[in-house]
N, C-alpha and C positions, 0 to 999 in steps of 0.2 A: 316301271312298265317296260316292256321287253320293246327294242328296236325292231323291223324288219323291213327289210334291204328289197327295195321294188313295190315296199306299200307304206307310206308315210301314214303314221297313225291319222285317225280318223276317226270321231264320232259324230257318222254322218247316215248313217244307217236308219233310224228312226226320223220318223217325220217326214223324210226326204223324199220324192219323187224320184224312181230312175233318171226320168231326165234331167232335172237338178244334179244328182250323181255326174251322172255324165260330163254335164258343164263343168264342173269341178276340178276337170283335168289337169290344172295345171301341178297339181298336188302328187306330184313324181308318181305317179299310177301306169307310167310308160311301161314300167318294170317290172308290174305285178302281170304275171301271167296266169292267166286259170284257161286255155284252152279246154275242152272235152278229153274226155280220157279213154285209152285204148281199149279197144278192143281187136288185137294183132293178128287173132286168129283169119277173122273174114277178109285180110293181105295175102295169107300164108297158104303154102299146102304143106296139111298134116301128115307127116309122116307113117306110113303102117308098121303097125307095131313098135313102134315105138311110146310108151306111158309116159314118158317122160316130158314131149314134146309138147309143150302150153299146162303143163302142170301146176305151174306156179302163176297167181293172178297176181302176186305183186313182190318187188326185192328191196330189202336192205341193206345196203352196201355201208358198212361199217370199213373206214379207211385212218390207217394207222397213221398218220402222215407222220414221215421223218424217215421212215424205214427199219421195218424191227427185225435182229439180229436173227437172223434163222437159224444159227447154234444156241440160241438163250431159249427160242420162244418151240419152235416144230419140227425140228431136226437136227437135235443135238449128236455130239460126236465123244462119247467118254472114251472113246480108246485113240483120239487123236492127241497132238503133243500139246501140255500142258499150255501154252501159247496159243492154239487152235482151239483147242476144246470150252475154256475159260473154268469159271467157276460154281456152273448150274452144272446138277444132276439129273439125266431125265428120270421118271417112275413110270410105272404098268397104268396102264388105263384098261376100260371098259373092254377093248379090244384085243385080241390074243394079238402079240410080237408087236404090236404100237407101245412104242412112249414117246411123252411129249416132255416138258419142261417141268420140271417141281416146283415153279410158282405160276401154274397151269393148275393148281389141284382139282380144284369144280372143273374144267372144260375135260380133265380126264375122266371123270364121272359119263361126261357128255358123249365121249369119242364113236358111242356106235351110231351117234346123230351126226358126223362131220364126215365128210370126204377133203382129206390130209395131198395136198401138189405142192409136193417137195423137187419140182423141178421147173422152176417158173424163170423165164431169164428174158432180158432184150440188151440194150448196149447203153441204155443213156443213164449219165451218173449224176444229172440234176436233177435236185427237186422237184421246183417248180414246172420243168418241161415234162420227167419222166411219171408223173401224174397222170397225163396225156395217155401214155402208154393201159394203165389200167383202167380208166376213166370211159375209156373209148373202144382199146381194142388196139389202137393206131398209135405208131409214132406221130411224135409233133409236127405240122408243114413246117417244113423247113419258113417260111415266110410268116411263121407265128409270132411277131412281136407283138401283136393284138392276141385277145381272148377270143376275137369273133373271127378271125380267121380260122379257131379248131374244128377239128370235128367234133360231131356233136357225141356229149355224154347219150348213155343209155336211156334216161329220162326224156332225154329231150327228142331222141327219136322216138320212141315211144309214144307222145304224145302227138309230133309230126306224122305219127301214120293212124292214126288213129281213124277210125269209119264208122264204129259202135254210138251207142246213147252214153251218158253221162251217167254213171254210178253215185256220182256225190259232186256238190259246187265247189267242193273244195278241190286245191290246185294240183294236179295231176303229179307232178316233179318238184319237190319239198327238199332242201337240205338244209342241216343243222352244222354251224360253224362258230360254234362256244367261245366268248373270246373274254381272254378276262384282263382288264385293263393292264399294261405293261408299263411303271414306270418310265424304263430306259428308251420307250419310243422305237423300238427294236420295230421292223419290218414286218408286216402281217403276213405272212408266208402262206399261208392256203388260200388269203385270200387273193393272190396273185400267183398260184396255179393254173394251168394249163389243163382242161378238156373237161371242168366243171360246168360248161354252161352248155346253149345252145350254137356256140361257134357260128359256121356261116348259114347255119339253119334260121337264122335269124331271131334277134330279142325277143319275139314274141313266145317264144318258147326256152326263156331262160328260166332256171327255178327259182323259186319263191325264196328267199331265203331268210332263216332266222340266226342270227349272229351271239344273240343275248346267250347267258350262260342259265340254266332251266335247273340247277340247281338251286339256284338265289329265291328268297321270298319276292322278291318284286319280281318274277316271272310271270309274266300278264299278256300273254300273246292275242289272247280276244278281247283285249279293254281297249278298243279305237278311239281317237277323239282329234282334232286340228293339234298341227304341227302348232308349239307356242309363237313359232316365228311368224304363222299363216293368223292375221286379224280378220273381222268379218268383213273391212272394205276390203280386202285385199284379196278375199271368197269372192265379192260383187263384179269385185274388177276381174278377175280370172274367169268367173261364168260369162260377163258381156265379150271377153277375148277369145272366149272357145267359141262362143254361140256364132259372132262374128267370122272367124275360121270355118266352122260347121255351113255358112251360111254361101262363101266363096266356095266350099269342096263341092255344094251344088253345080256347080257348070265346071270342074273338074272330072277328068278322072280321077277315083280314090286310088293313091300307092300302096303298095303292101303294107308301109307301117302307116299308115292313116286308120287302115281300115283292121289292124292288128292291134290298134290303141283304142280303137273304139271298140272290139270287141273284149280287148282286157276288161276297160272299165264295166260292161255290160257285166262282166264275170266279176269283176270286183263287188259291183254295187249285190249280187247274188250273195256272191259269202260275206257281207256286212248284215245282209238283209237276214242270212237264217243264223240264228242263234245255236242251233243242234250242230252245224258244223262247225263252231266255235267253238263248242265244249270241247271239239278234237284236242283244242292245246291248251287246255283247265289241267295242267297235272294233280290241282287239287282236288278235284274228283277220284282221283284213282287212293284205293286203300294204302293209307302208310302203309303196313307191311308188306305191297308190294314194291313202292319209292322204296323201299330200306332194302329190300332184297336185290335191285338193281345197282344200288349204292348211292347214297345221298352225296355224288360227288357228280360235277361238270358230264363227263360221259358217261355215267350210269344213269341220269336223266334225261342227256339227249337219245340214250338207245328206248327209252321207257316209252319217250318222244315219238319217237319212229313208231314204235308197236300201236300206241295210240291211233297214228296218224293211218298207218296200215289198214288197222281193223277199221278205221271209218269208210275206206276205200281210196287211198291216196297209192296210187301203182309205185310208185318209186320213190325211195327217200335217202340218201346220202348223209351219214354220218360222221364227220372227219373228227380227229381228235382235237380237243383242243389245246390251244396257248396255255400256258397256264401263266404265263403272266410273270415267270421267276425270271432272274439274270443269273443264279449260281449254281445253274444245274443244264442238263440236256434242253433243247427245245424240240417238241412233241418228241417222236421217236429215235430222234435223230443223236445218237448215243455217240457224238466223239469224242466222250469224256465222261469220266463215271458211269461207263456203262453196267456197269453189275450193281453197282448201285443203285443208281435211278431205276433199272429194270426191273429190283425187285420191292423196291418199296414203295416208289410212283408210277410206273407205269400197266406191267403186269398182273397186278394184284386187282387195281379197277376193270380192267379189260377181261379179265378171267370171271372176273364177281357178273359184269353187266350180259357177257354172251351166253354164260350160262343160263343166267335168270332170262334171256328172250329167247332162247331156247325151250325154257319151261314155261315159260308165259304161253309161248304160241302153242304150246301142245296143250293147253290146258283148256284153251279156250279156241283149239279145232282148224286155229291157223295156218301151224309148223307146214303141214303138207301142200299148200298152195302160197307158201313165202318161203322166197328163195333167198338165203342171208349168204353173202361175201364178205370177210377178215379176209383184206390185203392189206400192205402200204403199198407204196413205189417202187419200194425194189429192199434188198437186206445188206447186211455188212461185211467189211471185209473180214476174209476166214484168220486170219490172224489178227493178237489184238496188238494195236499199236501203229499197223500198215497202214501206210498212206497211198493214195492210188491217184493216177493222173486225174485231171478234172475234179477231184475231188475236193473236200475243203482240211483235209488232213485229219490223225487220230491223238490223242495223247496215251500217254502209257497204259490208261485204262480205259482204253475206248476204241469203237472201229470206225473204221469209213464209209463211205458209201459202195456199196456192189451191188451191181445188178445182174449179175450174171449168170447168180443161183438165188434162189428165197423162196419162198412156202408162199401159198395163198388157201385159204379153209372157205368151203361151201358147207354148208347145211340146207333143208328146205325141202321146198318145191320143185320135184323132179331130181332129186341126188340121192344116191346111194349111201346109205351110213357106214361108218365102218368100215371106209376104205381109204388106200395110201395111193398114191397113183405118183409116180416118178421117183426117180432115186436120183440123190447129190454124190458128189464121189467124196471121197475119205473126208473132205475139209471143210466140206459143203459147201466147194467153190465154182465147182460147174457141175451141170446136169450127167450122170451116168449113164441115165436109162430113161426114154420116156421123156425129151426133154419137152416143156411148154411155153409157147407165147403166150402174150396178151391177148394174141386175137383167137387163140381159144379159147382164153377163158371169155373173150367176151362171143364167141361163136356159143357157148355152153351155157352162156347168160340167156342170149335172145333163144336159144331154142328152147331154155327151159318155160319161159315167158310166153311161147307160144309164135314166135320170129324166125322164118329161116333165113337164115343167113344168109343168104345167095341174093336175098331179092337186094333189087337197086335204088339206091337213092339219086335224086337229081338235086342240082347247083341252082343257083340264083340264075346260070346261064342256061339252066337245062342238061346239065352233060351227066352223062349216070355214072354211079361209080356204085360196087357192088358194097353193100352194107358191111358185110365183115369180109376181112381176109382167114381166117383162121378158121379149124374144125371143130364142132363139139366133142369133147374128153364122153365118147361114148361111155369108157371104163367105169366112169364118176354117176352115172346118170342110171336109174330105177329102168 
């Protein structure tokens, strides 16, 4: 039965009175967020003439973590020095004068559905912080050694502005973080990334998260029932502690998180109570040939996941790669070592098989044009292989570092242009030529397509505004 992180299983649904629910509190429910879900437009002014603008009602941000080599994967260089170039060939796609990577083959089928930013750059060459960067829009506060100090991911403002009705009880901001048990006890690394959650927008708007790996037959993400640890006295004792608590917050004023924990559980006890929004995460429902087509593997499941989660009307959903759980190979994309290997036989081959197939899922079934899909990682590798770069954690002979200086990042969807390349790397695909981009375009190009102008302001726990995005929407990219 699948773990998830902010709703401690529960089968408490049946039988149970909301208010019962309620009392129940103490059953880590702090974390489950189901806020109402956006509707950005009635924030925003729509721009004229522009199609693009609130095109997409919902995104998938598929995230490479590790950082994938933008000469291996979306901007290969065959006429650079054998040392730069490595040892992919790119092929013809769909598009006249695009190629992409030879173990890309399906997403070259795909190419008149992507708009290709081969000039995407910022300066940080951590992981865990430069996450931040794409996640958000923003560099990390420098005073980031908390998660809640970030700003907030896409999801999470999105759901903070939210003014509309409810589309579905289910949780507005979903992400999937596939983890598959690590002997060696190795560091969970995304899970201790930077600009995943709701930062200082506060807990009540962090996402839901599911960690289990939805490949596996025990994938059960709607079979709730008590934690084994939680007995029935110790249900009894926690309802007379809440009710007790509930009973004092009368001749209080309610705090923001009092009265943000009382509304999770109200949402919680929603989506225990409706069954049809449970089916959302039944991947057994869905026909094997289409599981087979996504790839019966960790990430061709959690993207199959998302599209599910999508079509029931969940606005936002975060796809990170997963662990896989090895000690003798790369961990997620992070290639400083065997990089042409792992790229072509673990990592590339699933991520080619899964975007293509939700690429054709969503066109089939009428979505494509109002989901907005994002393929980034954090940043790409160094243009020679071997190099090692400051801050970095170094290469071996067949591997790169970390760079952030130049890398690709792929839109499809909702509000984008097929079939188009937008920036150019120079000879090594070390820095931007032409056209270079930030993050906070691509995340100015995110909220605009979603129907968010950029401009508008958010305010602090103090009140102080600070404007949403710094960056321009990539007009070039955008229908």
């Amino acid at each position: 039965m699948a773990r998830i992180r902010g709703c401690d299983s529960l089968r408490v649904a049946q039988g149970r009175s909301r208010r019962e629910f309620l009392r129940a509190g103490g059953l880590s429910l702090f974390g489950l967020n189901l806020p109402t879900l956006l509707h950005a437009r009635d924030l925003s002014v729509v721009q004229p003439g522009s199609a693009s603008f609130g095109k997409a009602k919902a995104c998938i941000l598929l995230f490479m973590w590790g950082g994938p080599a933008q000469q291996e994967t979306w901007d290969l260089k065959p006429d650079a020095p054998e040392n730069v170039r490595g040892e992919f060939k790119p092929i013809a796609t769909t598009v006249p004068g695009l190629s992409i990577s030879e173990h890309f083959p399906l997403l070259a089928r795909q190419a008149k559905r992507l708009a290709v930013i081969r000039s995407v750059h910022h300066s940080d060459v951590n992981h865990t912080t430069a996450t931040h960067e794409l996640l958000t829009g923003r560099p990390v506060p420098s005073q980031s050694g908390l998660l809640a100090n970030d700003w907030p991911h896409y999801g999470a403002v999105l759901s903070h502005l939210n003014k509309g009705g409810e589309r579905t009880v289910l949780p507005p901001f979903i992400q999937m973080r596939p983890t598959i048990p690590d002997p060696s006890g190795a560091p969970r690394f995304v899970e201790q990334s930077h600009g995943q959650g709701a930062g200082w927008l506060g807990p009540a708007l962090n996402p839901f998260t599911i960690d289990d790996d939805p490949s596996l037959d025990t994938y059960k993400v709607g079979s709730f029932r008590l934690p084994d640890e939680v007995g029935s006295g110790r249900m009894e004792d926690r309802k007379r502690l809440l009710a007790l608590v509930e009973d004092q917050a009368h001749h209080l004023e309610a705090s923001d998180q009092v009265r943000a924990s009382q509304s999770n559980f109200v949402r919680a006890y929603d989506l225990l109570a409706n069954r049809r929004a449970l089916e959302a995460f039944d991947l057994e429902r869905e026909d094997p040939k289409i599981r087979d087509r996504y790839g019966r593997n960790p990430h061709g499941q959690a993207v199959l996941q998302a599209r599910r989660l999508v079509e029931a009307g969940v606005p936002v959903v975060t796809v990170f790669w997963q662990n896989d759980g090895l000690t003798n190979v790369s961990v997620y994309w992070d290639t400083h070592n065997r990089n042409f290997v792992d790229l072509k036989t673990r990592l590339m081959p699933p991520a080619d098989q899964a975007f293509s197939a939700l690429l054709d899922d969503l066109d089939s079934r009428g979505l494509l044009d109002e989901t907005l899909i994002v393929w980034t990682g954090e940043f790409g590798r160094t243009p020679r292989v071997g190099q090692s770069v400051v801050g970095g954690a170094g290469a071996g002979r067949d591997g790169r570092d970390h760079w952030p200086h130049c890398f690709s990042t792929v839109l499809a969807g909702g509000g984008i242009r097929g079939g188009t390349v937008f920036g150019t790397s120079d000879r090594w695909a070390a820095y931007p030529a032409l056209d270079p981009v930030t993050p906070a375009d691509i995340a100015a190009t995110v909220y605009h397509s979603l129907g968010v102008a950029p401009a508008i302001e958010l305010r602090d726990a103090l009140n102080r505004p600070s404007p949403l995005c710094l960056g321009q929407p990539i007009h070039q990219v955008l229908i």
